[in-house]
N, C-alpha and C positions, 0 to 999 in steps of 0.2 A: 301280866301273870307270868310271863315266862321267867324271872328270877325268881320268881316264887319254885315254879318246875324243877329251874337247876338246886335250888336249895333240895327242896326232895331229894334229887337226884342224889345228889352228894350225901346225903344223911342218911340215903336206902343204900347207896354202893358201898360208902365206907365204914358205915355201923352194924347193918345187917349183912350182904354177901361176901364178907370177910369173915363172918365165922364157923364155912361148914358143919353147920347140924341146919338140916332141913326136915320137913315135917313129913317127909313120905319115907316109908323104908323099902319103897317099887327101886330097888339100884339101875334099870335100866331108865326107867324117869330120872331119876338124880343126873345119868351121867346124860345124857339128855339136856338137863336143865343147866350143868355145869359148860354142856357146848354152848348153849344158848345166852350164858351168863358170862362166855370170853369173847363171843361175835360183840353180845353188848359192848363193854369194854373198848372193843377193838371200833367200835362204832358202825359195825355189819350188821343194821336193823333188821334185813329182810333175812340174813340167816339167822338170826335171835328170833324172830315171829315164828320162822318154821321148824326150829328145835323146840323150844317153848312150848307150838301149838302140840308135837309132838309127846314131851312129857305130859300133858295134860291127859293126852288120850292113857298115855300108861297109867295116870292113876290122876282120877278126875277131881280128886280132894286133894291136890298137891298145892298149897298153900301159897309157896315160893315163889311157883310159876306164875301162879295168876295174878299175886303182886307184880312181878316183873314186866308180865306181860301187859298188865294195864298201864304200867309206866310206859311203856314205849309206845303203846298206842295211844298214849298223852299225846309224848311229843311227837308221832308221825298227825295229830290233829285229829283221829279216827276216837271222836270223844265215846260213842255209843258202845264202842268195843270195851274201851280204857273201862267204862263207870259197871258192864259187865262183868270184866274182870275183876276188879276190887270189890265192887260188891260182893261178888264170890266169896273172895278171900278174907272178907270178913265173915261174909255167911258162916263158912268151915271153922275159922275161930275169930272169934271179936280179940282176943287177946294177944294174936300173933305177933300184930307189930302196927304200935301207934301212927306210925306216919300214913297209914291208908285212909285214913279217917280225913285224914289233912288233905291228902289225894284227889281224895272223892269231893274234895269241900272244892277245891281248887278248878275243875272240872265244870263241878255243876256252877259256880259262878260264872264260867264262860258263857254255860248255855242258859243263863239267865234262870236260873231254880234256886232262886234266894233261901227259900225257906225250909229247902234240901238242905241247903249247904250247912245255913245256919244250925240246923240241928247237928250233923256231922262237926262241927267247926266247936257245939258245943263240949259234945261227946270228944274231941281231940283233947280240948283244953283242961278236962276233969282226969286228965291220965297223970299219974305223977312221973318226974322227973322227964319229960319232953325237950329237947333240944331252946333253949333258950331262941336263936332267930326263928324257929318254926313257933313258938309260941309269938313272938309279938308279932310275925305277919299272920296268924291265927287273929290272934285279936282285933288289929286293922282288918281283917274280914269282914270279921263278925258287924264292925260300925258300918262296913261297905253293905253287907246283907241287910241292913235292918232298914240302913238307910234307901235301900233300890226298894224294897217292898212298899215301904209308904210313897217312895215317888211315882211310882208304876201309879199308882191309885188318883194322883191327882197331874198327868198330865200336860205339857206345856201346847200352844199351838205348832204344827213343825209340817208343811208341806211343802215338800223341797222340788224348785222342779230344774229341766236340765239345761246348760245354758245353751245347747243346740249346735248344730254340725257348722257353725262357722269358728266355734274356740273348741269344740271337741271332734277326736278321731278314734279310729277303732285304737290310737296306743295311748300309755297313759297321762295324765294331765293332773297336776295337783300342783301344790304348793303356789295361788294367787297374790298378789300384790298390787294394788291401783295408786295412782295419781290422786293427791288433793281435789283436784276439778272433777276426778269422774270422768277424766278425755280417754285414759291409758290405761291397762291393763296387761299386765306379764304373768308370765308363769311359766310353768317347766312341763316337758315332753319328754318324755324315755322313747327314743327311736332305734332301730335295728342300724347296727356300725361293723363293718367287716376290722373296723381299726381297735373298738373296743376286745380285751378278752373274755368278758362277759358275754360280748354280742349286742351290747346294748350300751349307750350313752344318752346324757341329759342333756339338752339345750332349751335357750328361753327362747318363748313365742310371745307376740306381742298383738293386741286388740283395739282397735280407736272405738268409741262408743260419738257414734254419729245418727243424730236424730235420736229415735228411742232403742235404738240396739244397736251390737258389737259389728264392727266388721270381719270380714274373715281374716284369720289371725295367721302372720308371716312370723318364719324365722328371723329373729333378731340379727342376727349375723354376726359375723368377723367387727369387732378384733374378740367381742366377750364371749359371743360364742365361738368353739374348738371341736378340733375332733373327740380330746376329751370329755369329761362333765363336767357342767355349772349345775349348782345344784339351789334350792330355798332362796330365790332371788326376794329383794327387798328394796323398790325404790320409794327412794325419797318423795317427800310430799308435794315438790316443787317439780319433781321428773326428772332432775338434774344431774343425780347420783344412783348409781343401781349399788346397792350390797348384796355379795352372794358367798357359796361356800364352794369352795375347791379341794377336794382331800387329796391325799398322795399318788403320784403318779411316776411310773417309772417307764413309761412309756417315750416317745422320740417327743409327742406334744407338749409333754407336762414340766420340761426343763426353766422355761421361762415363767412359771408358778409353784417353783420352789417356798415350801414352806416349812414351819417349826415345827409341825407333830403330827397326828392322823388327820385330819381337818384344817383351814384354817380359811377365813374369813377375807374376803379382798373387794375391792370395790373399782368401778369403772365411773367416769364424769364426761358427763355433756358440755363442748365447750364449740359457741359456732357451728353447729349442727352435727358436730362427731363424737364419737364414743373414744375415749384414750383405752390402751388397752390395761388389763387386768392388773392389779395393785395389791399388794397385800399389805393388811394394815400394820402390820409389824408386830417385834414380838412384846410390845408391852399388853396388844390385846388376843394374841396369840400366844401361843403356848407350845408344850410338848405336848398336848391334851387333844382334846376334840372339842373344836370351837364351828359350830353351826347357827341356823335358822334364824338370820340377822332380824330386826324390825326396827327405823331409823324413825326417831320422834319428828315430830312438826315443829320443835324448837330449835330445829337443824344443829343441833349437836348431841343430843343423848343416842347413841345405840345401844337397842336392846338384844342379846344376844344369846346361847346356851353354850353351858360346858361342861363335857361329861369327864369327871377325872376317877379312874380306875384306882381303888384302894384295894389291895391284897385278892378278896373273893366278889366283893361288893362294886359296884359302877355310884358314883354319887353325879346328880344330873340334873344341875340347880342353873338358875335364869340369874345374869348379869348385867349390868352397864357398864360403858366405858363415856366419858365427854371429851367430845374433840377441845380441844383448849383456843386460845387466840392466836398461838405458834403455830395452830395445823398440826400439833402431837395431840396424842390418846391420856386421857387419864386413866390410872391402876382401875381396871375394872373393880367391881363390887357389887358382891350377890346381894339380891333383894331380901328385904329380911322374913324374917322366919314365918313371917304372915302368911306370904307367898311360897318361899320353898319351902319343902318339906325333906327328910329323910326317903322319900320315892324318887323317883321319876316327874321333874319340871320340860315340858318344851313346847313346842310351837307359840314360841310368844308373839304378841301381837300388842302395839301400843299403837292405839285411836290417834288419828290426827288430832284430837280436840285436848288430848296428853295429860288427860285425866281417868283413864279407862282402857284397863289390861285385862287383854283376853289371852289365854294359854290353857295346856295340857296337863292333868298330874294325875297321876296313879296315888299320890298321898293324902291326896286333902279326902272326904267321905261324895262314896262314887258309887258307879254301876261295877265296880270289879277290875277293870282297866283302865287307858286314859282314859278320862273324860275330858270336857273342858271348861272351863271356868271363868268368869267375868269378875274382876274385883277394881274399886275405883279409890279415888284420893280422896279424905277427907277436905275440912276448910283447912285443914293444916298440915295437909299436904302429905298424910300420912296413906301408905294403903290400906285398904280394909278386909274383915274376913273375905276370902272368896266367895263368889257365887255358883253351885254349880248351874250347867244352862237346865238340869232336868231333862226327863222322858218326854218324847224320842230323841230328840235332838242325841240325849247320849245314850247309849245301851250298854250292853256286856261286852263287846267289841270296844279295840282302839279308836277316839273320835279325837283328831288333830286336825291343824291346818286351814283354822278360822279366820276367814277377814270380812272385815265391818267396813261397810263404805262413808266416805265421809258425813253422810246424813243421819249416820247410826240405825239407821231402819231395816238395812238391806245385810244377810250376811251370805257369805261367801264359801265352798268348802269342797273338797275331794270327796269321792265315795264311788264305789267299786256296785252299787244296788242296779237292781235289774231293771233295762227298761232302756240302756244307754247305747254311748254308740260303739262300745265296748274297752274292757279294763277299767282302770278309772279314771273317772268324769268331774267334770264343775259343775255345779250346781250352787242354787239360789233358794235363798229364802227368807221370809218377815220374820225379823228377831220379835220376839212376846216382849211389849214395850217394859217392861220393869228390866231388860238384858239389855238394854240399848244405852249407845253410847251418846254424846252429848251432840248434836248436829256441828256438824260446822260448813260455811259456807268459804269463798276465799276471795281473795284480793289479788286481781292479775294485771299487768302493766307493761309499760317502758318504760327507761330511763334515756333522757338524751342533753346535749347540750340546748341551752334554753334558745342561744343561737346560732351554731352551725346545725344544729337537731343530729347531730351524729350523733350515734349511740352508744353509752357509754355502760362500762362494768362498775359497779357500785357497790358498796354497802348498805343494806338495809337491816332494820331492825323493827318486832311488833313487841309494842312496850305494855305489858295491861295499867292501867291508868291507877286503878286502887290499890294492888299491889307497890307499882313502880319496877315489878322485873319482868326482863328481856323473858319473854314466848319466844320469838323466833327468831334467829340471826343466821343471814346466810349475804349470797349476794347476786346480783343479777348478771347474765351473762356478758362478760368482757366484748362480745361482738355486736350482740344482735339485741342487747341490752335489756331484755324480757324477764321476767320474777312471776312468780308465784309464790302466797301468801296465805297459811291456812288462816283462818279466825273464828272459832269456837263462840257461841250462840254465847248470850246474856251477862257479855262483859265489853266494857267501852276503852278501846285501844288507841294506841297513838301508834304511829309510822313514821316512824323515821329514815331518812337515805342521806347519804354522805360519800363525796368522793374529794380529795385531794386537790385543793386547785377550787373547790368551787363552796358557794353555800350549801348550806345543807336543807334540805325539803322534809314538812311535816305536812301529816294528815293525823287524822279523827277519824273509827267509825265506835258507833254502839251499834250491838244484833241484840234483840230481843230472843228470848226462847220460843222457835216457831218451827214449824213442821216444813218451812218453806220461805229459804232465804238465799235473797238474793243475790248475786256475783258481784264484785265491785270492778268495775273499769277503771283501771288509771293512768296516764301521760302522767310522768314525774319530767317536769322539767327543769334541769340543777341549771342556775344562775352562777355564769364565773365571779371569779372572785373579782368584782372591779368596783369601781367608784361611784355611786347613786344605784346601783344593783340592792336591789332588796328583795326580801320575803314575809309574808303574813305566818307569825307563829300560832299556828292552828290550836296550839296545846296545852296555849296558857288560859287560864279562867277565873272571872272575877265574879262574887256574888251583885244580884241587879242592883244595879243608882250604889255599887260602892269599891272601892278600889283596892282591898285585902285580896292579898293571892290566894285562889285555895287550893289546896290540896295537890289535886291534880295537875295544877301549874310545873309540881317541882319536876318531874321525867322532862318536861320542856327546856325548862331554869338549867337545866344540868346540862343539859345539850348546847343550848349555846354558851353557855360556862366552858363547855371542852373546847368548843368551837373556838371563842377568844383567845383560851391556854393553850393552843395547838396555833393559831396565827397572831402572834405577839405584835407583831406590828401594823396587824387592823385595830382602827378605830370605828366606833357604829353609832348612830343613832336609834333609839327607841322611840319610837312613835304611839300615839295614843289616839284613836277614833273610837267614836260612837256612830249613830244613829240618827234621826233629826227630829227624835220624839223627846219632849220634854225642852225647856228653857236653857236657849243658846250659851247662857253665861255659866247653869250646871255644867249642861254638857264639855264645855272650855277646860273649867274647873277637873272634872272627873276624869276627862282624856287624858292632864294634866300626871293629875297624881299616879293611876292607872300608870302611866310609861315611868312614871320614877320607882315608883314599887319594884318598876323590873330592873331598875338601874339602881339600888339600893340592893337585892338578892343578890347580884353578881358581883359589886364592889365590897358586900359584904363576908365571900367567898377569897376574896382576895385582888378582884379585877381591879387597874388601876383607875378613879375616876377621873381622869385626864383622858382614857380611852373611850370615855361612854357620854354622851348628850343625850336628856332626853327631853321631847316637847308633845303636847299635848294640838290635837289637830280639830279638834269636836267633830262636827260632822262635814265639815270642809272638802275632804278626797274620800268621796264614796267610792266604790268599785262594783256599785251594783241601783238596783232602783227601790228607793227606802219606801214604794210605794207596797212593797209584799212583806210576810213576815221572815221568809227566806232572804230577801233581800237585803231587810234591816238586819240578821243575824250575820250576813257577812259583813255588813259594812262596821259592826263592834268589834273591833280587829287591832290586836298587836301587832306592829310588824317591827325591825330593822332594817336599816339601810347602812352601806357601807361608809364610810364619810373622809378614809383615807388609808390607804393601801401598804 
């Protein structure tokens, strides 16, 4: 609401107290109201309240005044005062001056008196010749009015409770961000600083979630945290990378987080167990602007981010992406489209691990009056959809920012200043109403090492969706301690891929069902060097039963080691073909056969040369497992490679 205020503002100071005729002819009122009308100006509320109240007494129908004075005790927040005066001042004349109408509309939206407002909002809009921008936030009202009344009526479930004296303090606590696992949790505390000139500075606090609850939450530290602020921290899904927002600083601290405009966006990496310090991501996703409230997808390269760019009167304050590329640069950010922003106020974005499900802030889309916020998800075709708003309570007449969904989608997350806490504002918890919930996701956690010295290696991984055929997540495992974390989003069957230089490359399989209740996957990646009879079972390729046609999902596999070939030109491999020891040995022979040339036919088809590829069929000959279960016989039907020369 407050650009709405300043438009008032601007449309009562420059149309109406610029033309000297007022409605009293009390001259010690007038001159009275004229001191009170240059405090304003001069921005001397408390001398404007007491000259004001003054001409009032001199003549209690003084029109002027009591518009004026409702205006200021708008914006000192003293709404009870503001809607007595206006009302006044319409009481004495309806005709004086159409903007009080809009005033009083403006107001009673705060204090949630939709059907006030509405009427007054209607009464503005019947007036002719009205200020063109006062009319169409007039009308965006009016849908905001009509729409809180009918949601008041049918309620969402919302009982928030607080997360308790081990993540909250008497200062305040908002803006949260969690880990894929649900191990870590961050966020931000405004603490008392003798070094700040406000008195006050941000730093991140940090939470491990052990057993069923938070531990008591420490300062993050040096090198991200400073004496200055870190502000809307954002890590990543894997814990790897924190994003946060750093604004201008002209202070002794802020030299080494020099940036392009009022805000701008910088990021820290976990490498070996340390934090590198503070990074700005430069100016293709910086600006001369105000670039905030990062939110880093689970496909480890989209950032979700806001930017607010200043047009002449107006603020425009719209949600962007930028994708990290394979160079380690930014692509030209790009606003979401018009589904999502609107001509208001977009922010607190938030994109679900599962990177189908965007939660944020708008004062544009149809609200309670301020931000609300909103859930909107992807089509099959990848498009966003209308937003959602979350509904009463969850939102009211009051600003509601600063949502985060935990990776199960059930659980959301949020700041709030309500009474009951351990003072200022608080975190708190509560059960999203299952139609608001994001899609579960559970994850994939591991190492990577050598297959024989078991040192541990930094890698390449990749989570491929199988029916698609495109990369969900690309990142990489730690260079030291060789650890990964992996989101994977319910009721789609992925493949996994890891690659490092020097060595083969490792696949896995999983499918998650859509459940309330899924489980973590454990993994030992062990990458085999590149040497001679070293092999691996290609998890990824798949044949329909008793027959030897690839299908489908084969190809994410087929293309992998196709790179794999085109990138070590002077490996040659064999393809191998096994089955199972069910069904007549001379099939089986037959089928393993054809089965390994099918894969050596895709690849020499691509271009591989067939002088570099053999392949033979094994039937059920090298099992790897006891054909006596049906797990057992599902691994022993297995593709694999072997090196066959160097």
């Amino acid at each position: 609401m407050k650009n709405l205020t300043l438009l008032f503002s601007f449309i009562l100071s420059s149309f109406y107290f610029n033309a000297q005729q007022y409605e009293s002819q009390n001259k010690k009122a007038i001159k009275l109201f004229e001191l009170g009308l240059n405090d304003y100006r001069s921005n001397n509320l408390s001398g404007a309240v007491i000259n004001l109240e003054k001409a009032i007494a001199q003549d209690q129908v003084f029109t002027d005044a009591h518009t004026l004075l409702g205006l200021i005790y708008s914006d000192q927040k003293n709404f009870d005062l503001a809607l007595n005066h206006l009302y006044k001042a319409v009481e004495i004349n309806p005709n004086f001056e159409s903007t009080n109408y809009y005033q009083i509309a403006i107001i009673e939206m705060k204090l949630a008196k939709y059907e006030q407002a509405h009427k007054n909002l209607t009464t503005f809009l019947s007036i002719e010749n009205i200020h063109p921008k006062a009319k169409i936030s007039a009308q965006r009202m009016i849908k905001n009015a009509e729409f809180a009344k009918k949601a008041i009526l049918s309620p969402v479930e919302f009982e928030p409770v607080n997360m308790g004296k081990n993540i909250n303090s008497n200062y305040n606590e908002y803006f949260p961000t969690i880990t894929t696992d649900h191990s870590r949790l961050l966020y931000t505390r405004m603490l008392p600083s003798n070094e700040s000139m406000s008195g006050y500075q941000e730093d991140f606090y940090f939470a491990k979630f052990q057993e069923d609850s938070w531990s008591e939450a420490r300062n993050f530290g040096p090198p991200v945290n400073t004496a200055e602020n870190e502000g809307a921290p954002a890590i990543a899904p894997d814990g790897k990378t924190i994003f946060f927002t750093v604004c201008e600083s002209y202070g002794k601290y802020g030299a080494h987080r020099n940036g392009f405009g009022s805000c701008d966006i910088f990021k820290s990496q976990l490498s070996g167990g340390k934090w590198s310090p503070a990074e700005n991501l430069g100016q293709t996703v910086n600006s001369r602007n105000w670039e905030s409230q990062p939110s880093f997808s689970s496909d480890g390269k989209t950032l979700y981010f806001v930017r607010r760019v200043r047009n002449k009167r107006t603020l425009e304050q719209d949600i962007f992406t930028t994708t990290l590329q394979d160079d380690g640069s930014w692509s030209t950010p790009q606003p979401l489209p018009e589904v999502i922003n609107t001509d208001g106020r977009e922010e607190s974005v938030f994109i679900h691990p599962d990177d189908q499900t965007l939660y944020f802030s708008s004062d544009g889309h149809p609200g309670f009056g301020g931000l609300d916020i909103f859930v909107s998800k992807k089509d099959s075709s990848g498009q966003w959809q209308t937003p959602i708003n979350l509904g009463y309570p969850i939102n009211t007449a009051s600003d509601e920012n600063s949502l985060l969904v935990n990776p199960k989608g059930d659980l959301a997350y949020f700041a709030s200043e309500r009474e009951g806490g351990f003072g200022n504002m608080d975190l708190y918890q509560f059960e999203l109403p299952t139609d608001l919930r994001a899609n579960p996701v559970s994850f994939a956690k591991g190492i990577v090492f050598d297959a024989s010295s078991k040192i541990r290696l930094g890698a390449k991984f990749e989570l491929i969706d199988l029916e698609t055929k495109k990369v969900v997540v690309s990142s990489f495992s730690d260079r030291k301690n060789g650890d990964f974390l992996v989101s994977l989003p319910s009721g789609k069957s992925y493949a996994l891929n890891v690659s490092k230089k020097g060595y083969l490359f490792y696949s896995e399989n999983f499918t998650f069902e859509k459940t309330n209740s899924l489980e973590p996957q454990k993994l030992k990646v062990p990458l085999q060097p590149i040497a001679i009879n070293n092999s691996i079972v290609l998890k990824n390729i798949f044949f329909e039963t008793n027959k030897f046609d690839l299908l489908d999902q084969s190809i994410v596999e087929l293309e992998k080691l196709f790179e794999f070939l085109t990138n070590n030109a002077s490996i040659s491999i064999e393809i191998g073909g096994h089955t199972d020891n069910q069904g007549a040995k001379t099939s089986n022979q037959k089928l393993s056969e054809h089965r390994a040339k099918s894969v050596k036919d895709y690849l020499t088809s691509k271009g591989i040369s067939p002088d570099r590829i053999t392949s033979k069929g094994y039937a059920d000959n090298a099992p790897i497992a006891e054909n006596t279960t049906k797990e057992g016989r599902a691994q022993n039907r297995r593709t694999e490679f072997k090196i066959t020369k160097k």
